[in-house]
C-alpha positions in Angstrom: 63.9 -4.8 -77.0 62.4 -4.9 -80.6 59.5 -3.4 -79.3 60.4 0.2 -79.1 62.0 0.6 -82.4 59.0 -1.5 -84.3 56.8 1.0 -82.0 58.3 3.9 -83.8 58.7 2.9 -87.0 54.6 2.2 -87.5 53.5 5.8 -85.2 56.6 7.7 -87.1 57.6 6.4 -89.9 55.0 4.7 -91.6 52.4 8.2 -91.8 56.0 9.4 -93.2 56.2 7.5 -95.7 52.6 7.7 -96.6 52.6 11.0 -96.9 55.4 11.2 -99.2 54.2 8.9 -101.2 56.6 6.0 -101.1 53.9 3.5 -99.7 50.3 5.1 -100.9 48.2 2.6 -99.2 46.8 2.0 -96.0 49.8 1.7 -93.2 48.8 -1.2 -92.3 48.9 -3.2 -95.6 51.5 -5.2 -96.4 51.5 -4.5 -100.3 50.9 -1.1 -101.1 51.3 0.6 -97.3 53.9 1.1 -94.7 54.0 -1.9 -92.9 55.5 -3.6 -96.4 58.3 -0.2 -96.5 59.1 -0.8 -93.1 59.3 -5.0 -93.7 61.5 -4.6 -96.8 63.6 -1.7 -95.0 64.4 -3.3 -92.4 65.3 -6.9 -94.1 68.0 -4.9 -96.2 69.8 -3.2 -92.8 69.6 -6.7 -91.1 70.9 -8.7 -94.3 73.5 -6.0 -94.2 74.6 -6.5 -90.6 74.9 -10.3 -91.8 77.1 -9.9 -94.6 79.5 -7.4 -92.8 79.5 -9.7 -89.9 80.2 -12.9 -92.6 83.0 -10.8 -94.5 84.7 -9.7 -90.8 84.6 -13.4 -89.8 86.0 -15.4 -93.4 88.6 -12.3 -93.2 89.9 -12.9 -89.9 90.0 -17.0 -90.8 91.9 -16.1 -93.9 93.9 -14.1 -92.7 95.1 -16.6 -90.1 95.3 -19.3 -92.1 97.7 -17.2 -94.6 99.5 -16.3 -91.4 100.0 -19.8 -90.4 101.2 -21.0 -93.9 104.3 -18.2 -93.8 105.8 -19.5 -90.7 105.6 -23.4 -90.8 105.6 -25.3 -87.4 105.3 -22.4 -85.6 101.6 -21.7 -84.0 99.8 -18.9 -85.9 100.2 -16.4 -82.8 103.7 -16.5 -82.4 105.8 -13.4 -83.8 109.0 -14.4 -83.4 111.4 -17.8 -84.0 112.1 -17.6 -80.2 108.9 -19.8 -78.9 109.4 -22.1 -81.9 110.1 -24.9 -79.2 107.0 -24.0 -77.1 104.6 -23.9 -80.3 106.0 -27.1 -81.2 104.8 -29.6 -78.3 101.5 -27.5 -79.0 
């Protein structure tokens, strides 16, 4: 799977870079050349796809938990006063 896109990024992108001057050495060293860019590149969009994912889930949590706290003894899916007896046994 990761494969493929690591694949690309060293024949594509990596002479890319290189060539406009973003990482002016070798592509295969990891302090001056590509391989480094691509590293710290794709560290950022990963640590990215963590924090969104983070924020989504303590949102959602939040969310119910404030939900929960309007409507005491009734269960935090429950819209109406009607299945108060039901959320009760729950």
């Amino acid at each position: 799977m990761t494969a493929g896109p690591g694949a690309a990024g060293y024949a594509a992108l990596g002479p890319y870079a290189r060539s406009q001057g973003w990482a002016p050495g070798p592509v295969a060293d990891w302090q001056d050349g590509a391989a480094g860019w691509i590293l710290w590149i794709s560290l950022a969009i990963m640590l990215g796809d963590s924090l969104t994912s983070l924020s989504l889930l303590v949102g959602t949590s939040v969310a119910s938990a404030l939900s929960s706290r309007r409507a005491p003894g009734l269960h935090a899916a429950c819209a109406c006063n009607s299945c108060a007896r039901s959320c009760a046994n729950l």
